[in-house]
Backbone atoms as SQL, in Angstrom:
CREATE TABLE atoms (id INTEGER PRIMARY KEY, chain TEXT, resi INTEGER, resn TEXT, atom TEXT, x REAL, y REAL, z REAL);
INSERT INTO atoms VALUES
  (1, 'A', 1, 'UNK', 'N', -107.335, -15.331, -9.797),
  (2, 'A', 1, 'UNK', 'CA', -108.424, -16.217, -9.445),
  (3, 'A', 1, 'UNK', 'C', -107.840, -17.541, -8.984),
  (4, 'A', 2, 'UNK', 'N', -108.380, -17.998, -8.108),
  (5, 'A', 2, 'UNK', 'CA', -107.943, -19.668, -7.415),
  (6, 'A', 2, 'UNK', 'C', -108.410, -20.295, -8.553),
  (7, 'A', 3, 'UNK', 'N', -107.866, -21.287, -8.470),
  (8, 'A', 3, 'UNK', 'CA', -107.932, -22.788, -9.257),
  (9, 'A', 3, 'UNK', 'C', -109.049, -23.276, -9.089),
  (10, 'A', 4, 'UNK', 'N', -109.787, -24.176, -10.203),
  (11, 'A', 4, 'UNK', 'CA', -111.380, -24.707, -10.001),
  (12, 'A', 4, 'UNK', 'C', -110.831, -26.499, -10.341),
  (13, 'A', 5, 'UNK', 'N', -111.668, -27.242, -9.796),
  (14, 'A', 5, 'UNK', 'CA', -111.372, -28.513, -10.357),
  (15, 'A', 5, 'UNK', 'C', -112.548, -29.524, -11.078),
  (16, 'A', 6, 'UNK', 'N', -112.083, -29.858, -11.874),
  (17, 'A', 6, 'UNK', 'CA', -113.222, -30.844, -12.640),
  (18, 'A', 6, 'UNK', 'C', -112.942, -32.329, -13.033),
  (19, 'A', 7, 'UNK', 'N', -113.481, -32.836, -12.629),
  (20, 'A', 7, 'UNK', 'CA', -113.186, -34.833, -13.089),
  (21, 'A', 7, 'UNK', 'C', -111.336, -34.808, -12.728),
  (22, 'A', 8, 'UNK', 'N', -111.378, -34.563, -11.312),
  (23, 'A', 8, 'UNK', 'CA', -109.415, -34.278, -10.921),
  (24, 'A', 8, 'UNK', 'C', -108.203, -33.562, -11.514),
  (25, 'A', 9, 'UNK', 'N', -108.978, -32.784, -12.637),
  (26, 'A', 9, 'UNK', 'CA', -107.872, -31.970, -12.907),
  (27, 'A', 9, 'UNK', 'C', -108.029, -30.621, -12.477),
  (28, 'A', 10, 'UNK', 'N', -107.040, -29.725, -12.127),
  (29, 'A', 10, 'UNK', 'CA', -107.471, -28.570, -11.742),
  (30, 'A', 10, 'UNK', 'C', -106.888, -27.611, -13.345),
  (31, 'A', 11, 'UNK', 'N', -107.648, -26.265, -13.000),
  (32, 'A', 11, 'UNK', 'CA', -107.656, -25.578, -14.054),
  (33, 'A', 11, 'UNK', 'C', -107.437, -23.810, -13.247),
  (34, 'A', 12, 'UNK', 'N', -107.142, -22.908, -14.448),
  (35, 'A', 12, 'UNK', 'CA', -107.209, -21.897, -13.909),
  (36, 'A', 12, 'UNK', 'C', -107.728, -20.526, -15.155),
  (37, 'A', 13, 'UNK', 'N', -108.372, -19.545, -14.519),
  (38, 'A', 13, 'UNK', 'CA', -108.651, -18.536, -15.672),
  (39, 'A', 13, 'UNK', 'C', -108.189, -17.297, -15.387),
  (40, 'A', 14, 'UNK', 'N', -107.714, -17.164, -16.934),
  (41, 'A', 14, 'UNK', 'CA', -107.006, -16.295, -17.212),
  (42, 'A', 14, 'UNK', 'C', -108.139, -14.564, -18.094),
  (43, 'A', 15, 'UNK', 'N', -107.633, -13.437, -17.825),
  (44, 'A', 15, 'UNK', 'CA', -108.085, -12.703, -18.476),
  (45, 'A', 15, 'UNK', 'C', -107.220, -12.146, -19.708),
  (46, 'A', 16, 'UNK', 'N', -107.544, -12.179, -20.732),
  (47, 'A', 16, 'UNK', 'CA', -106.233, -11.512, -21.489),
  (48, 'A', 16, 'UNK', 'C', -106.993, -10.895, -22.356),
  (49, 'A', 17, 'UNK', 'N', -106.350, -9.782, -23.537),
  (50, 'A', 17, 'UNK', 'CA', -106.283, -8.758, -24.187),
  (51, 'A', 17, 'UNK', 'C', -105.887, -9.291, -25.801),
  (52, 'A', 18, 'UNK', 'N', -106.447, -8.908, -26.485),
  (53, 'A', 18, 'UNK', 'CA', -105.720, -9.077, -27.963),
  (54, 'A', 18, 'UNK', 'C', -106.312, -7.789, -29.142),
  (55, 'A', 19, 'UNK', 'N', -105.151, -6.787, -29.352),
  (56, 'A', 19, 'UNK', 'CA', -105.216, -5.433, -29.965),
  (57, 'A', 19, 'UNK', 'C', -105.309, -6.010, -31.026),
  (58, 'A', 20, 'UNK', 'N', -104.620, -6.923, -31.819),
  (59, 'A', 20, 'UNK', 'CA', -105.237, -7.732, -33.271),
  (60, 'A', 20, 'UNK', 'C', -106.290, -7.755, -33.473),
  (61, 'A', 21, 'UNK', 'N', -106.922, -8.228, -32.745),
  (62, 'A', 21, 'UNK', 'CA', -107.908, -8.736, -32.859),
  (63, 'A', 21, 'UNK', 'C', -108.989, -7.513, -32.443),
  (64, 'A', 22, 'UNK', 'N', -108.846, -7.055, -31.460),
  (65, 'A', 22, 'UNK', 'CA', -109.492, -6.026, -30.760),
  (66, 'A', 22, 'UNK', 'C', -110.524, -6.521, -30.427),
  (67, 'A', 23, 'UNK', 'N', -110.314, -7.450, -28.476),
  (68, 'A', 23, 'UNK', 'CA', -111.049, -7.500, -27.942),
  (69, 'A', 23, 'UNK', 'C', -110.443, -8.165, -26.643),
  (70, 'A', 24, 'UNK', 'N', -111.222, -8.946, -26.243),
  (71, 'A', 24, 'UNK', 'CA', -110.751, -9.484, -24.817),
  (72, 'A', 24, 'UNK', 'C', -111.023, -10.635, -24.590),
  (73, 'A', 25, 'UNK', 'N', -110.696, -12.218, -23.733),
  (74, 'A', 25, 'UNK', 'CA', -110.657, -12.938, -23.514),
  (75, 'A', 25, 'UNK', 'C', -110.661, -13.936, -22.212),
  (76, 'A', 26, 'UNK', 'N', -111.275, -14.954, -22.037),
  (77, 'A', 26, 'UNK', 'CA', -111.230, -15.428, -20.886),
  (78, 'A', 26, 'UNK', 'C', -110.108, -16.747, -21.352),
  (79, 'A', 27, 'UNK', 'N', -109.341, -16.941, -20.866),
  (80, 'A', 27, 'UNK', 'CA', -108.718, -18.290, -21.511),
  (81, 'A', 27, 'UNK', 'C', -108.822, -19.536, -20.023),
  (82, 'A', 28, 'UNK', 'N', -108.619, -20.520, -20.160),
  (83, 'A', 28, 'UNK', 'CA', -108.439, -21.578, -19.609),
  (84, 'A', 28, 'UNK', 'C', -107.558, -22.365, -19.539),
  (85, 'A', 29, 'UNK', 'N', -106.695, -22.600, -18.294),
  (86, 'A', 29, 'UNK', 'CA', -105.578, -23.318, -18.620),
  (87, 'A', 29, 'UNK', 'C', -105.381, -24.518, -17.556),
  (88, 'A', 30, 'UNK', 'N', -104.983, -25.660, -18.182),
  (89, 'A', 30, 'UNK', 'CA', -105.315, -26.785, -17.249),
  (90, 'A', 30, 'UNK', 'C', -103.582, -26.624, -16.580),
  (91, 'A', 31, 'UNK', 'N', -103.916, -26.385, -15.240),
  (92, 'A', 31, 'UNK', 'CA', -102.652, -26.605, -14.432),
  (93, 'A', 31, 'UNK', 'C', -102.066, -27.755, -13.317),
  (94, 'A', 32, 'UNK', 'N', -102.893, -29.265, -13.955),
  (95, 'A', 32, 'UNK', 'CA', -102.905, -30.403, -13.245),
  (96, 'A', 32, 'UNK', 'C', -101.194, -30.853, -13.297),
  (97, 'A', 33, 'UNK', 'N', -100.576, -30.158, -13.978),
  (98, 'A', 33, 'UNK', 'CA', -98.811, -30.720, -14.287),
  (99, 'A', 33, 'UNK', 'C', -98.529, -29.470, -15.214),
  (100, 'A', 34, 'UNK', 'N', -96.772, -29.203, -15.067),
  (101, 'A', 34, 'UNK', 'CA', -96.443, -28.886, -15.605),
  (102, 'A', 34, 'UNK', 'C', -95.889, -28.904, -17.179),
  (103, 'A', 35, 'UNK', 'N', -95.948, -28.593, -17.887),
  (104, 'A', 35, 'UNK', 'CA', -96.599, -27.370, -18.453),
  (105, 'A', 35, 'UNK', 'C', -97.487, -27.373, -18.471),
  (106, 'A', 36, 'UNK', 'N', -97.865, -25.812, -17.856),
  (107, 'A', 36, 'UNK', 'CA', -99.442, -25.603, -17.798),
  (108, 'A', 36, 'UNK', 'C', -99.849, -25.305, -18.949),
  (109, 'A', 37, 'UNK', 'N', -101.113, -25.777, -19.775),
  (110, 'A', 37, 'UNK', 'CA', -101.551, -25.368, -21.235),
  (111, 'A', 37, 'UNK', 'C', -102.927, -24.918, -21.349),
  (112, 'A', 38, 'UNK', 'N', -103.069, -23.965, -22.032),
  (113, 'A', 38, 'UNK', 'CA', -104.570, -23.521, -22.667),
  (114, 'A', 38, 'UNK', 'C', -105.449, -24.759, -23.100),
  (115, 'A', 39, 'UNK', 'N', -106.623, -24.762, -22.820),
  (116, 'A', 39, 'UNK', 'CA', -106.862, -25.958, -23.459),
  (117, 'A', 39, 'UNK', 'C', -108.966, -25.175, -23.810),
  (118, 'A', 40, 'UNK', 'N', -109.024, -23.901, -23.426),
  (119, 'A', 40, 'UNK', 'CA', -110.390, -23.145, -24.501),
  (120, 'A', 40, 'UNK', 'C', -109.889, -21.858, -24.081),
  (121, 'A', 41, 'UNK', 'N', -110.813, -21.344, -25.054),
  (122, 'A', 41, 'UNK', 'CA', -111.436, -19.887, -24.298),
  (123, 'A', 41, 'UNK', 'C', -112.963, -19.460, -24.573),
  (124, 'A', 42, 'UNK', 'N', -113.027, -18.102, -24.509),
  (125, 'A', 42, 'UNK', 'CA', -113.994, -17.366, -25.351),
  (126, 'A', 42, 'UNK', 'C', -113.545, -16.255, -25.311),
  (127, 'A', 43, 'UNK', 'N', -113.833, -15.603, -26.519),
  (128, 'A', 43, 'UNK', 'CA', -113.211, -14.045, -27.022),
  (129, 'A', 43, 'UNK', 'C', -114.432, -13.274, -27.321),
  (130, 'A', 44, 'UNK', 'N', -114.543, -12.295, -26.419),
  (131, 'A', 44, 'UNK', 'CA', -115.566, -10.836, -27.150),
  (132, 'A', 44, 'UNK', 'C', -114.883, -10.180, -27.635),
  (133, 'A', 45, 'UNK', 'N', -115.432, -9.727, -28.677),
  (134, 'A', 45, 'UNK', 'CA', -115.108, -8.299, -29.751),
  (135, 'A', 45, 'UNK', 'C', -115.299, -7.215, -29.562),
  (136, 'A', 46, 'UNK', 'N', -114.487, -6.471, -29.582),
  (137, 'A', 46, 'UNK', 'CA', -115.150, -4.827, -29.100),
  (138, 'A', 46, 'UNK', 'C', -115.722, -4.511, -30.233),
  (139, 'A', 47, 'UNK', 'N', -115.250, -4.911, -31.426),
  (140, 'A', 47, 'UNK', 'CA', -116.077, -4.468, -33.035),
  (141, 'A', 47, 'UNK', 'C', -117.197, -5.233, -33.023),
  (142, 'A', 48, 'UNK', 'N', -117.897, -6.291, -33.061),
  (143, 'A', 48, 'UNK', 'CA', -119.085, -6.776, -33.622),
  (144, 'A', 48, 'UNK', 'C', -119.922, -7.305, -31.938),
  (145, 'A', 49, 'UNK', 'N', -119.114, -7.309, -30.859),
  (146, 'A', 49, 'UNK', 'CA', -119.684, -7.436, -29.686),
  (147, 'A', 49, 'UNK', 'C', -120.355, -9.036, -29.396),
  (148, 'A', 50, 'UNK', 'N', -119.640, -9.610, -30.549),
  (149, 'A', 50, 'UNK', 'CA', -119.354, -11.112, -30.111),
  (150, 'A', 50, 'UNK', 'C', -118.847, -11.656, -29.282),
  (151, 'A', 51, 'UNK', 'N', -119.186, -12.857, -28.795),
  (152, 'A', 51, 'UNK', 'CA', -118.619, -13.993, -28.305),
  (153, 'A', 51, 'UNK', 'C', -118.193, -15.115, -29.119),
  (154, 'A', 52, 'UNK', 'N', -117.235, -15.493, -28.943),
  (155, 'A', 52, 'UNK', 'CA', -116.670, -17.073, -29.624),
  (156, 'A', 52, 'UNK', 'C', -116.125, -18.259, -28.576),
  (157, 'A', 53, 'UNK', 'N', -116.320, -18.730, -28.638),
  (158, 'A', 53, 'UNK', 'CA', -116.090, -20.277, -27.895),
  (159, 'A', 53, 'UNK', 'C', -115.166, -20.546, -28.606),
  (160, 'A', 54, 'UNK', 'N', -113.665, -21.624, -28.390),
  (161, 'A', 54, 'UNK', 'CA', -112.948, -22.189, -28.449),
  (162, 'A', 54, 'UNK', 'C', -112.322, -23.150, -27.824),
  (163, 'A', 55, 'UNK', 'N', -112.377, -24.321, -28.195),
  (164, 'A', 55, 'UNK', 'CA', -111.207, -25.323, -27.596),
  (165, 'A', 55, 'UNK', 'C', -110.399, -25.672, -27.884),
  (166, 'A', 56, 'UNK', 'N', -108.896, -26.009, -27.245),
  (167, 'A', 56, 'UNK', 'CA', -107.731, -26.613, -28.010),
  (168, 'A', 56, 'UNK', 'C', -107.884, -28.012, -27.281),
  (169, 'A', 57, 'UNK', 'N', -108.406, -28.406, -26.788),
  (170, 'A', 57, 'UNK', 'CA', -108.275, -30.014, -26.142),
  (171, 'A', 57, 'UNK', 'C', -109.471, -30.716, -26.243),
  (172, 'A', 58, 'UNK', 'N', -109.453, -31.874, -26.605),
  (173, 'A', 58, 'UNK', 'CA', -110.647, -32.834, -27.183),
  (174, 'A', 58, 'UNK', 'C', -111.043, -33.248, -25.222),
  (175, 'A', 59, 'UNK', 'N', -112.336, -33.748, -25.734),
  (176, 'A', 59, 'UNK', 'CA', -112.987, -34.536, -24.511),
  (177, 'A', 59, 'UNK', 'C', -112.988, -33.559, -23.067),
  (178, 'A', 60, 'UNK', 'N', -112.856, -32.223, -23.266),
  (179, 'A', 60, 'UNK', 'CA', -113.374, -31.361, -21.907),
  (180, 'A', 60, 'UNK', 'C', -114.279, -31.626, -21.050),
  (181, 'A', 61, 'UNK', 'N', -114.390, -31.670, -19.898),
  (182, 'A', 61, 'UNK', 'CA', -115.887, -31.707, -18.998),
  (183, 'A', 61, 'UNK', 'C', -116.296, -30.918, -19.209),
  (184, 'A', 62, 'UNK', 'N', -117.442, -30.969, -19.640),
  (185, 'A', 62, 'UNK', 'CA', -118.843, -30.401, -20.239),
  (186, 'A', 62, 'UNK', 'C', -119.158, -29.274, -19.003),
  (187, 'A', 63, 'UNK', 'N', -118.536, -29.755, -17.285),
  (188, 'A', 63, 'UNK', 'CA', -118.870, -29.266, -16.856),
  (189, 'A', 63, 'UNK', 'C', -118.163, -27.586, -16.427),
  (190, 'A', 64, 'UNK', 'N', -116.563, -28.102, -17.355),
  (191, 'A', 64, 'UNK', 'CA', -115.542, -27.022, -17.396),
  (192, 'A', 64, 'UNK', 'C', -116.294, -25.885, -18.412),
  (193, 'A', 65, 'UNK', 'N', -116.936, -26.498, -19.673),
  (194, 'A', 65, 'UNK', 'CA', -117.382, -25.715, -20.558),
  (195, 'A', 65, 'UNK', 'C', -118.633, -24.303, -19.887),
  (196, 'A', 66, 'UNK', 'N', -119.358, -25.339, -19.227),
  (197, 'A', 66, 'UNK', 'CA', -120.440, -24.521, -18.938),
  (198, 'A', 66, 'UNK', 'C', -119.751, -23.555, -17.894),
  (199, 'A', 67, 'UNK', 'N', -118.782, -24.077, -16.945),
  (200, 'A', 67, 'UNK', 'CA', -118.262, -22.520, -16.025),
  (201, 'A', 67, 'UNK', 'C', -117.772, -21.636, -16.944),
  (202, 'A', 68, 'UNK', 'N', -116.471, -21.861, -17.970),
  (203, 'A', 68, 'UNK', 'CA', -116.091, -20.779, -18.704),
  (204, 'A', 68, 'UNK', 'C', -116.880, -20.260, -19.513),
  (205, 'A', 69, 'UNK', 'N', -117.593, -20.612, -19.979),
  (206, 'A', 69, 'UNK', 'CA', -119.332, -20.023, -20.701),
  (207, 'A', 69, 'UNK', 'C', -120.218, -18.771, -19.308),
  (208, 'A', 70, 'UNK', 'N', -120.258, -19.308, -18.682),
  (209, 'A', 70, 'UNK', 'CA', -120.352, -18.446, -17.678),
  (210, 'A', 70, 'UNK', 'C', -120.307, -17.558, -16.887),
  (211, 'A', 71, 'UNK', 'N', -118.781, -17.466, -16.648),
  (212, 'A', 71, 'UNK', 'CA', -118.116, -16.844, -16.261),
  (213, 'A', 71, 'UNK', 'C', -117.566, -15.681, -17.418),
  (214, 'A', 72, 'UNK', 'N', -117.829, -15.979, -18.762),
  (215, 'A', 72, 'UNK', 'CA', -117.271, -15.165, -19.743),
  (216, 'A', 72, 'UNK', 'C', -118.461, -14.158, -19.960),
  (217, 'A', 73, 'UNK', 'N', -120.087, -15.156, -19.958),
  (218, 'A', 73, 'UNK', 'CA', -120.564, -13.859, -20.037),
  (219, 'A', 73, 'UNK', 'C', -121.465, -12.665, -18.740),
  (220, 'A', 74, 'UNK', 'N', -120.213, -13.056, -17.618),
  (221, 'A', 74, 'UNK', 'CA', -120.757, -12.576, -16.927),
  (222, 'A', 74, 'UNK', 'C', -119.646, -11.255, -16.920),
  (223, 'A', 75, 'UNK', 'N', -118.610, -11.651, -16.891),
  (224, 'A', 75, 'UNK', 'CA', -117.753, -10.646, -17.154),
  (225, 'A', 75, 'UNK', 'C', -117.296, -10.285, -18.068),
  (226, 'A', 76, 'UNK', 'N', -117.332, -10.923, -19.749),
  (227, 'A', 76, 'UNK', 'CA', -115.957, -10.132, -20.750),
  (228, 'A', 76, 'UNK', 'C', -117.154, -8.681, -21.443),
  (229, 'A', 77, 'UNK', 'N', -118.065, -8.592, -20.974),
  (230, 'A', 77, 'UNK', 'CA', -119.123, -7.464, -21.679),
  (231, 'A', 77, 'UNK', 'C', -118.563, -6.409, -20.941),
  (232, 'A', 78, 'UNK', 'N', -118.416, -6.793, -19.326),
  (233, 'A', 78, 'UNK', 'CA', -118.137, -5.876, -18.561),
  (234, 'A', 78, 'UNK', 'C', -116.924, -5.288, -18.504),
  (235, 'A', 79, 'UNK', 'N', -115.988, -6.362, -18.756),
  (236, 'A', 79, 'UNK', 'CA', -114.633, -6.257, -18.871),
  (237, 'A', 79, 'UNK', 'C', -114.192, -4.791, -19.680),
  (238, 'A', 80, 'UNK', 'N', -114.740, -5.352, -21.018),
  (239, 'A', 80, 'UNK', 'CA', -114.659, -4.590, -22.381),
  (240, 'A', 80, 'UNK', 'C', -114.911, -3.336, -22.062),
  (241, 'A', 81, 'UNK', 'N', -116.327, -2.849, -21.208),
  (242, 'A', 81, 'UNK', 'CA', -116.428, -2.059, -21.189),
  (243, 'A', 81, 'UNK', 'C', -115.703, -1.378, -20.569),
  (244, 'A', 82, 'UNK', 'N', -115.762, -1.344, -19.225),
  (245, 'A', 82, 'UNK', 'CA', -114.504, -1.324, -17.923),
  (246, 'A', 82, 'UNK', 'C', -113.496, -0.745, -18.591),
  (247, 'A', 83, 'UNK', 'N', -112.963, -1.353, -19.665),
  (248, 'A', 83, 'UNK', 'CA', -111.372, -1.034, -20.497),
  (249, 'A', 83, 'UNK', 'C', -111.429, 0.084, -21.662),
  (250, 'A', 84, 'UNK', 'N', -113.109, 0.410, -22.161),
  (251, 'A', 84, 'UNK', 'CA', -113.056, 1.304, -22.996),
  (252, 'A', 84, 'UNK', 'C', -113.075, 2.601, -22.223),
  (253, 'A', 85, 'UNK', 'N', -113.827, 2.094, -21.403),
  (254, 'A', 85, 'UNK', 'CA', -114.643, 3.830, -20.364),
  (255, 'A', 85, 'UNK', 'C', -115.565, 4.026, -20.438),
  (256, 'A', 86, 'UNK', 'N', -116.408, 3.243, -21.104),
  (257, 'A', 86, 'UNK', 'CA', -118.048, 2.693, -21.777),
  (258, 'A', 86, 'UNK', 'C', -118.479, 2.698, -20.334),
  (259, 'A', 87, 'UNK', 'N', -119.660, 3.648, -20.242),
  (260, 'A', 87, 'UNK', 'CA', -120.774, 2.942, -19.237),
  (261, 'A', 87, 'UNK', 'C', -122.046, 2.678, -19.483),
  (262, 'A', 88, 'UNK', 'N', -122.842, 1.867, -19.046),
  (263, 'A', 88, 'UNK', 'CA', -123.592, 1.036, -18.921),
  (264, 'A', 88, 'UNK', 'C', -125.213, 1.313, -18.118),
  (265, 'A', 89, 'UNK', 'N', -125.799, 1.539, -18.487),
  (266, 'A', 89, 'UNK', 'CA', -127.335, 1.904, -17.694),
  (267, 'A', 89, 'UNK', 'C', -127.654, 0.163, -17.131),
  (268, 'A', 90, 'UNK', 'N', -127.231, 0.164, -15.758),
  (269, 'A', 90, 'UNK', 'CA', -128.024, -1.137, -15.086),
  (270, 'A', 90, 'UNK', 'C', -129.126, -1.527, -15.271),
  (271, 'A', 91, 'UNK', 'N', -129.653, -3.039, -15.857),
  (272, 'A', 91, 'UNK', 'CA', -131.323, -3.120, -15.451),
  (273, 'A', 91, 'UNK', 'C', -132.198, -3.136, -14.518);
């Protein structure tokens, strides 16, 4: 995915996997300088079919929050499924 930018920093999202945990993830990583760092995510569960929000960096744009909120639940349901072999009756 290309880079998004918010209040001049640019950022980028990541999809990742965690068998610990057993589920999947959107992470966020601000890539305005090097080192690039995580700074949220959100994680669905393949067990309880949650979502969780997370941040590691204080004072985010609200407006970064609401894309990765977004964007997570537009895809990590699908994702999940996608990765089990789960299909899905469209509405």
């Amino acid at each position: 995915m290309s880079a998004v930018e918010f209040r001049g920093r640019r950022y980028s999202l990541w999809v990742c996997s965690d068998v610990i945990e057993d589920g999947v993830y959107l992470e966020v990583q601000d890539i305005t300088e090097e080192p690039h760092v995580a700074v949220a995510d959100v994680f669905y569960s393949d067990q309880s079919h949650d979502m969780v929000f997370s941040a590691y960096r204080k004072n985010l744009p609200l407006e970064l929050v609401e894309w990765l909120i977004q964007e997570a639940k537009a895809d990590l349901p699908l994702r999940a499924w996608k990765d089990s072999g789960t299909t899905t009756a469209s509405s």
